[in-house]
N, C-alpha and C positions, 0 to 999 in steps of 0.2 A: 428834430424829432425829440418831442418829450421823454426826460428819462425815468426808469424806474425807480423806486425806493432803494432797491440795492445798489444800481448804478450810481444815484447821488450819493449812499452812504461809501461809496469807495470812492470821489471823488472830493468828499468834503476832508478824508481822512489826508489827502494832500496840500488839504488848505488850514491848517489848524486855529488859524486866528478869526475864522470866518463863521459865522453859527448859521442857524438854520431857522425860520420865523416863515411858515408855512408852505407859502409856494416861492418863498424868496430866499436868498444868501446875502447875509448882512455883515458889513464888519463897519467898526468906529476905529478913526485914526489919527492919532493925537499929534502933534507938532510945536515948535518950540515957540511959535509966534504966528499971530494971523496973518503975515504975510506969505508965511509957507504953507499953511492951510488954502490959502488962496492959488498960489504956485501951482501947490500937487493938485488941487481941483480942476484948477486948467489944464493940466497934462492928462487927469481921466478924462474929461472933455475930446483932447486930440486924439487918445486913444479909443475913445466909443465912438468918437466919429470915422475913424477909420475903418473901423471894425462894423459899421453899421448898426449897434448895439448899444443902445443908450441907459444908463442907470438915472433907480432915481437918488437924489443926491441932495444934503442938506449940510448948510455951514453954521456952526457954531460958535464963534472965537476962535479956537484955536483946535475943533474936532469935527472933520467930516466923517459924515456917516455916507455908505454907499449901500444900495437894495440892487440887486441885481435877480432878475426874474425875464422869461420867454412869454409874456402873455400868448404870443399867436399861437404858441403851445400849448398855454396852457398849465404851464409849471417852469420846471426848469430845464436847459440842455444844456450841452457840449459847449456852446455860445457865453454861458453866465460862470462856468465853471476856466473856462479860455482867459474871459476877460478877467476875472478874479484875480486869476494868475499874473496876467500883465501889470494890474495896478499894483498887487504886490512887488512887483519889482521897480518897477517904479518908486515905491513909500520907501523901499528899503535906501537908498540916496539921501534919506531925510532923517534917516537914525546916526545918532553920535556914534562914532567909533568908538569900541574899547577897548 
């Protein structure tokens, strides 16, 4: 079910690295070398394939971008806001410790 304007404004407030570009949630994710850009792409891959929920997804060097939107909704759900969440945990394995 497609969500409201309120609903996605409280659920972006949980994703803070993730902006908003109309009916979509978008984040860009940098990494140390193209070979871990490729790595974590393939693990969103297994996780939107589990999930039944596929992003659209572009590689740069060393910076994927991810768009995550419900078209059969028609904006956004529970679904884009889920999987955000898991790829961010995912990225976070891929940040230097300090």
């Amino acid at each position: 079910m497609k969500l409201d304007e309120e609903q996605v404004a409280a659920r972006m407030q949980a994703l803070p690295n993730w902006t908003r570009e109309e009916k979509t949630i978008v984040r860009r994710f940098k990494f140390q070398s193209f070979p871990d850009s490729i790595k974590f792409a393939n693990e969103v891959a297994d996780i939107a394939e589990a999930r039944n929920h596929h992003p659209f997804i572009s590689i740069d060097y060393k910076v994927v971008t991810l768009r995550l939107t419900s078209w059969h909704a028609g904006g956004l759900t529970e679904d884009d806001f889920g999987e955000a969440a898991a790829v961010d945990a995912v990225y976070a394995k891929y940040q230097p410790a300090n």
